[in-house]
C-alpha positions as CSV (number, residue, x, y, z in Angstrom):
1,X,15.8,-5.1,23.5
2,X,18.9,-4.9,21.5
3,X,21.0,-5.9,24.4
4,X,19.3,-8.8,24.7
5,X,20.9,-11.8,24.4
6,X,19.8,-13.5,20.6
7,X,18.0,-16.4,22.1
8,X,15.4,-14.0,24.3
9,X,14.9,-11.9,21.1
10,X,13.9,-14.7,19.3
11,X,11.6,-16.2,22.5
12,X,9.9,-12.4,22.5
13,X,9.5,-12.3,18.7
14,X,7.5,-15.7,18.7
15,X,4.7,-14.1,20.8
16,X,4.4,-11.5,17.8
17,X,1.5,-12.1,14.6
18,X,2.7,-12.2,11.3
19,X,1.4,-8.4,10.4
20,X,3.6,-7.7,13.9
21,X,6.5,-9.4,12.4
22,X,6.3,-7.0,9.1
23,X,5.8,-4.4,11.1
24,X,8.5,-4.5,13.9
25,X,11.2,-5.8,11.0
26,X,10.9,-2.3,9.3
27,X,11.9,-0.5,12.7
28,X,16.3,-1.4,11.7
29,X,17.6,-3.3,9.0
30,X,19.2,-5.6,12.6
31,X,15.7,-6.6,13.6
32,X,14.9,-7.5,9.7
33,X,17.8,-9.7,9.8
34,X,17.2,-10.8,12.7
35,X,13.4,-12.0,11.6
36,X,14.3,-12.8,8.1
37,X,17.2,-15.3,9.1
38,X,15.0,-17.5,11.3
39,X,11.2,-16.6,9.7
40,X,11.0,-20.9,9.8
41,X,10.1,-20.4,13.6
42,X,8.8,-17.5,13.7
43,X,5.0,-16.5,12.8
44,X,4.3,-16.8,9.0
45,X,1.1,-16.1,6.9
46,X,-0.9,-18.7,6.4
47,X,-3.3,-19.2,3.3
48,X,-5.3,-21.6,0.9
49,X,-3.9,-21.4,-2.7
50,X,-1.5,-19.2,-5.1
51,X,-2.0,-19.2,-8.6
52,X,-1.4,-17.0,-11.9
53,X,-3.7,-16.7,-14.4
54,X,-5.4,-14.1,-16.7
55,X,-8.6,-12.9,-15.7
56,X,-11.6,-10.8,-16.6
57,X,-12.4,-9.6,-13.3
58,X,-16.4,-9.0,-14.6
59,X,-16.5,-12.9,-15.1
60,X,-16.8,-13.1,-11.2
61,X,-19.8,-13.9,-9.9
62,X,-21.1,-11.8,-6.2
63,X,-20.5,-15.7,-4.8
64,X,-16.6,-15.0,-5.5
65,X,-15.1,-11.9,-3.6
66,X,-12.0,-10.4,-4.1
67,X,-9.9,-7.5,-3.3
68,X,-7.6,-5.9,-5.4
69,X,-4.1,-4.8,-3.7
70,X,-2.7,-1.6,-3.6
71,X,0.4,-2.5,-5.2
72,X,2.3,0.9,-3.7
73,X,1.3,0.0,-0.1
74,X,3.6,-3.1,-0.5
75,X,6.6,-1.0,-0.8
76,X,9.0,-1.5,2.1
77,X,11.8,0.9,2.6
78,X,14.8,-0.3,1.5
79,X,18.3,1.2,0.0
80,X,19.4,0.5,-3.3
81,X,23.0,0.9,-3.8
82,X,24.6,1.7,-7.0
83,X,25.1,-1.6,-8.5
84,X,22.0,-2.9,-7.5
85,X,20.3,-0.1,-9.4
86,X,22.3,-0.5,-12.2
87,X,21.4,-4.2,-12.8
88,X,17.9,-3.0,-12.0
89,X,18.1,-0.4,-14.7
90,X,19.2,-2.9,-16.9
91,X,16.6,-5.1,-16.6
92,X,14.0,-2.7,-17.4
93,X,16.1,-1.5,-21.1
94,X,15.9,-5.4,-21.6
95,X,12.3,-6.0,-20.8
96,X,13.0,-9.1,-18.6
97,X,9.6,-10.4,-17.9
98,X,8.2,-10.8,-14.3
99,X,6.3,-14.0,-15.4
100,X,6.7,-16.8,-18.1
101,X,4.2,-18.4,-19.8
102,X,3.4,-22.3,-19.6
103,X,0.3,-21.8,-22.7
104,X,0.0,-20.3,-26.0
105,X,-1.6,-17.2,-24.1
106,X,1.7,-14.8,-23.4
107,X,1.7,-12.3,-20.2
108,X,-0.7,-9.4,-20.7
109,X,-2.7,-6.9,-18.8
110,X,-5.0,-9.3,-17.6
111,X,-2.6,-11.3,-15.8
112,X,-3.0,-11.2,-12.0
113,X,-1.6,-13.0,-8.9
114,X,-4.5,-14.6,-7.1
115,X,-4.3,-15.1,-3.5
116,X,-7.5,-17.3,-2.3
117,X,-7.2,-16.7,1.5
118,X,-9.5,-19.5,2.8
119,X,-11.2,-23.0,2.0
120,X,-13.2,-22.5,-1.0
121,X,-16.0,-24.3,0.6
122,X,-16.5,-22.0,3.1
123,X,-15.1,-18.7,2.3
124,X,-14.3,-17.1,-1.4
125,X,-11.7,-14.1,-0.2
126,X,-9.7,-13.4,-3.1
127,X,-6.8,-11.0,-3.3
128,X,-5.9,-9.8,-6.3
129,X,-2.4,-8.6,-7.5
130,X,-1.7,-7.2,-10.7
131,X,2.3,-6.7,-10.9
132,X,3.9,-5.5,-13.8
133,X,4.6,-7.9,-16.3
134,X,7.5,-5.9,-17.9
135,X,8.6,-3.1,-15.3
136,X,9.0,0.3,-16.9
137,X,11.3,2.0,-14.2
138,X,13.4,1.6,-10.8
139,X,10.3,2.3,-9.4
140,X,8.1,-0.7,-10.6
141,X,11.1,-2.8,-9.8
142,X,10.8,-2.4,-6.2
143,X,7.2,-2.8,-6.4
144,X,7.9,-6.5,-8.0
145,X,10.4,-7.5,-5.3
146,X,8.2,-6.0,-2.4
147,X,5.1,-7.7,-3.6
148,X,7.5,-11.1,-4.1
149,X,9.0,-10.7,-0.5
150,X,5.5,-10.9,1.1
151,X,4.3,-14.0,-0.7
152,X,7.6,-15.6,0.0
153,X,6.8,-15.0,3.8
154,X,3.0,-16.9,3.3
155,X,3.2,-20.5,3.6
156,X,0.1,-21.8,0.8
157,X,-2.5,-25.2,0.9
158,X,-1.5,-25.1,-2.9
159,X,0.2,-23.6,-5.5
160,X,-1.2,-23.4,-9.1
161,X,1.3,-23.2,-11.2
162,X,0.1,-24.6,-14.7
163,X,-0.5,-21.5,-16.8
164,X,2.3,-19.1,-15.9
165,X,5.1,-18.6,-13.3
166,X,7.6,-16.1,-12.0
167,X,10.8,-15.9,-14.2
168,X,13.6,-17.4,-12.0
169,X,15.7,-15.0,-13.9
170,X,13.8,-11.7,-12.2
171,X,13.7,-13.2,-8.8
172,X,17.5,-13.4,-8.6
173,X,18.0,-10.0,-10.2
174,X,15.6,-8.9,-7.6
175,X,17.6,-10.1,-4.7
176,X,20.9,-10.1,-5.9
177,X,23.3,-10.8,-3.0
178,X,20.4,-10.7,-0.4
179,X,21.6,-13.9,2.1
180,X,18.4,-12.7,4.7
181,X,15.6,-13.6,2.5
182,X,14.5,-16.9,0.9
183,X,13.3,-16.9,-2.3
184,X,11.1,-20.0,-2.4
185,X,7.0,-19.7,-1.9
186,X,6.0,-22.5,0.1
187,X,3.4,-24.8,0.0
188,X,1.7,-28.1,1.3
189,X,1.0,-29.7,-3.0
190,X,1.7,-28.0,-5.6
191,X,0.7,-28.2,-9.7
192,X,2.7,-27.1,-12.1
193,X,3.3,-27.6,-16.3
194,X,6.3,-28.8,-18.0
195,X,6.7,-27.4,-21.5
196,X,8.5,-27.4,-25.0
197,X,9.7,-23.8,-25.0
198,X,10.1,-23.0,-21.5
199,X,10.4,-25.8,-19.9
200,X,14.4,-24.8,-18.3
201,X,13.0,-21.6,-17.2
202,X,10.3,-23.8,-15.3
203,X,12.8,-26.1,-14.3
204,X,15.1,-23.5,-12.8
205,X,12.1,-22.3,-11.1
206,X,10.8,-25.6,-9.9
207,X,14.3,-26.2,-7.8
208,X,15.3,-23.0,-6.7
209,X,11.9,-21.4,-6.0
210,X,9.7,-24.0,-5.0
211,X,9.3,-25.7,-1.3
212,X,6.6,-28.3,-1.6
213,X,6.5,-30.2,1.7
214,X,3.5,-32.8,0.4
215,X,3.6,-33.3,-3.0
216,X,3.9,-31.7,-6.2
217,X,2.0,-33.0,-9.6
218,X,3.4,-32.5,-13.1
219,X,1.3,-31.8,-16.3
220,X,3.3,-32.0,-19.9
221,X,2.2,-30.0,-22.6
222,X,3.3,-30.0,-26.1
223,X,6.0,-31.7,-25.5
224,X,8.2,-32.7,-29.2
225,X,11.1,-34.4,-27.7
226,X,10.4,-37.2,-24.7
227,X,14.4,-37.2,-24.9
228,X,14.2,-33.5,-24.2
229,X,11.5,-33.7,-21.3
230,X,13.2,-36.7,-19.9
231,X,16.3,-34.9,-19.4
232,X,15.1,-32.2,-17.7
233,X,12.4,-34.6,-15.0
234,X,15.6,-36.4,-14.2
235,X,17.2,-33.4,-13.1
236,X,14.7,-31.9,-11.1
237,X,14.0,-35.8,-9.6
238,X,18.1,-35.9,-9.0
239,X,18.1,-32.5,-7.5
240,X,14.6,-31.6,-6.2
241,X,15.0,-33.9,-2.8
242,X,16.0,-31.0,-0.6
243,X,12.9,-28.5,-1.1
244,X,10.4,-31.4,-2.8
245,X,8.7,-34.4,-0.8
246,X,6.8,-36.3,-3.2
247,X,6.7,-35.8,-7.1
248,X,3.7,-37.5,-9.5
249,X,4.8,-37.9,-12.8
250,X,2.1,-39.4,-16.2
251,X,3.7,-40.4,-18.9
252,X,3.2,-42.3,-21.8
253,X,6.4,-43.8,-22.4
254,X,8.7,-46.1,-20.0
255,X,12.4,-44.5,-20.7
256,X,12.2,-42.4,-17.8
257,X,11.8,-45.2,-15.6
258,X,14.6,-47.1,-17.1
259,X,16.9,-43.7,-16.7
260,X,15.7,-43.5,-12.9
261,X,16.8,-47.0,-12.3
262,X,20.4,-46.6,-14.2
263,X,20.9,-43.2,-11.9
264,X,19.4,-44.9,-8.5
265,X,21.8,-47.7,-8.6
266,X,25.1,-46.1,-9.6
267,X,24.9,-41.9,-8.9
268,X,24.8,-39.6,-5.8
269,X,21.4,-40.0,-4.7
270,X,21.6,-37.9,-1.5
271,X,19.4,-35.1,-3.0
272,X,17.2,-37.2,-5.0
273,X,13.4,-36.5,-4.2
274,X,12.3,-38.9,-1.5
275,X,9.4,-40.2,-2.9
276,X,8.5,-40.3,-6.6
277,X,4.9,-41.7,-8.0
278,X,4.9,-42.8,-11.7
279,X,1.9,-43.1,-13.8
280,X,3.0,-44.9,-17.4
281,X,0.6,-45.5,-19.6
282,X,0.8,-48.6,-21.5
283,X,3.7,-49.9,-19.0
284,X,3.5,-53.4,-17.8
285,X,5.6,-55.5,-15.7
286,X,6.2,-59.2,-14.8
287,X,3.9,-60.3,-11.7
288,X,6.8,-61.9,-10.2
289,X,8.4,-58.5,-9.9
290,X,6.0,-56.6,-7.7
291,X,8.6,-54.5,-5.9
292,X,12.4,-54.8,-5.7
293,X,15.4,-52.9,-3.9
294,X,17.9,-50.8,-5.5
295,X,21.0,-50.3,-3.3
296,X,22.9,-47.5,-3.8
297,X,26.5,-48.6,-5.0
298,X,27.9,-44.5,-4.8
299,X,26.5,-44.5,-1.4
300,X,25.5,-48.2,-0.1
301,X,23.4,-46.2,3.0
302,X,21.1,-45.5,0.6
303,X,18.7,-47.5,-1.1
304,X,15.2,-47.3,-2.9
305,X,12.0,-49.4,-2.8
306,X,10.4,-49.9,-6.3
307,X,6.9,-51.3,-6.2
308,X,4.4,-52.2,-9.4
309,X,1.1,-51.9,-9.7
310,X,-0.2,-52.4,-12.9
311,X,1.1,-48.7,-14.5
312,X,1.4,-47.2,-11.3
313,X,5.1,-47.0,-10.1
314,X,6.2,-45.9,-6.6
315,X,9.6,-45.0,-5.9
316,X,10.7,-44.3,-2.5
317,X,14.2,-43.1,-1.1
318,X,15.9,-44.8,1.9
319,X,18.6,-44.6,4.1
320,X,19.9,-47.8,6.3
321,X,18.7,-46.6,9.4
322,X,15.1,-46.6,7.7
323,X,15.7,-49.8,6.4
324,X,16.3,-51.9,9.7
């Protein structure tokens, strides 16, 4: 097969299941690449919800089963080289967390990864993974990125993001330098909380880490500084158009939407989010003014439809072809 031309590999390897896929791409780091570099058409795992939370595993009921993972059967064999061990090592002396809380509850022992597998309707199969939160050794580290790896090949219904996420700052430590795997979990809708004191961390996370391809809901929570907050939503809204759809945003204050409409009309827009839904409480608008267009005067093939109702705000991206 490895004289095949790249074209028939990839034809073969689309007849294989995902647990094939892991399997065969541990035969030679060529077949991993191979897999890894084009995993968007090949077989991926596919599963209800991801979430983090702590739990007290006696709380479940018999209605709600769940598995616990062997987190050493995760392990993939892998090299580390010299540098790679040494950031690694480091790491571990500075207790870099693997997750980051978005509560006043901090990481502990009872924090698990919770994979529900199917519709919660019809079938409560839970997996539960319980990762380090501050690796001890080399050893725990590669348990971390394994564990990672594997989600980041699942494609998820939703992701529950509003008590605690992965530091972005682990992930990239983890996969320093690897160009064969993506480092985003991906998901249909997603849910995830905006903070005072980590709300860059989540930020960082949010663009670099996230692939929502439906829509993805914000929650704010002890937030001091709507200056602050509405810094960092810009950003992600400027920024978040190339691995986020649809963004719904409540506020209770209408400066956002007067920053969104100074950036719309006079900034690159090409990576804005396509498609932005505002809640604004207390926010009115002249019934004259039901809708409007914004062209794009950095790049005039791009324009956005605004439309009002009552303190509901849509904003949606176009381009001139869409608007003919």
């Amino acid at each position: 097969m490895l004289n095949l031309p790249v074209e028939v590999k990839l034809d073969i390897l689309k007849f294989l299941s995902f647990n094939q896929l892991l399997s065969f791409q541990q035969t030679n780091y060529y077949f991993y690449c191979l897999i890894r570099q084009n995993e968007g058409i090949l077989a991926c795992e596919g599963l209800f919800s991801v979430q983090i939370k702590i739990i007290d595993l006696e709380d479940f009921t018999d209605n709600c089963k769940y598995k616990m993972c062997k987190i050493e059967s995760g392990i993939f064999n892998f090299l580390l080289n010299d540098q790679l061990i040494e950031k690694w090592q480091s790491a571990v002396d500075k207790r870099i967390p693997v997750y980051f809380s978005l509560s006043d509850t901090p990481p502990t022992n009872k924090l698990y990864t919770m994979v529900d597998t199917g519709f919660p309707l019809y079938n409560n199969n839970y997996y539960m993974l319980k990762l380090p939160v501050y690796p001890k050794n080399i050893e725990e580290m590669k348990i971390v990125r394994c564990w990672l790896e594997k989600l980041f090949l699942c494609y998820f219904e939703f992701a529950d993001f509003r008590e605690y996420f992965f530091n972005p700052e682990m992930i990239k430590i983890l996969f320093d330098n690897e160009k064969n795997i993506p480092t985003q979990l991906r998901s249909e809708k997603g849910y995830i909380t905006y903070c005072n004191h980590n709300i860059k961390n989540v930020l960082g996370f949010t663009l670099d880490h996230l692939i929502i391809t439906r829509n993805l809901e914000i929650n704010f929570k002890q937030l001091d500084s709507k200056g602050k907050c509405n810094k960092y939503l810009l950003e992600l809204l400027i920024n978040g158009g190339n691995n986020i759809r649809t963004i719904n945003i409540k506020r209770d204050i209408n400066s956002l939407l007067l920053l969104i409409e100074e950036h719309i009309k006079t900034k690159d827009c090409l990576s804005f989010v396509s498609s932005v839904c505002l809640e604004i409480i207390g926010f009115t608008r002249r019934k004259e003014k039901e809708s409007c267009i914004i062209t794009n005067t950095y790049n005039t093939k791009v324009s956005f439809e605004l439309n009002f109702d009552g303190k509901f705000i849509s904003i949606i991206k176009k381009l001139d072809k869409e608007l003919k």
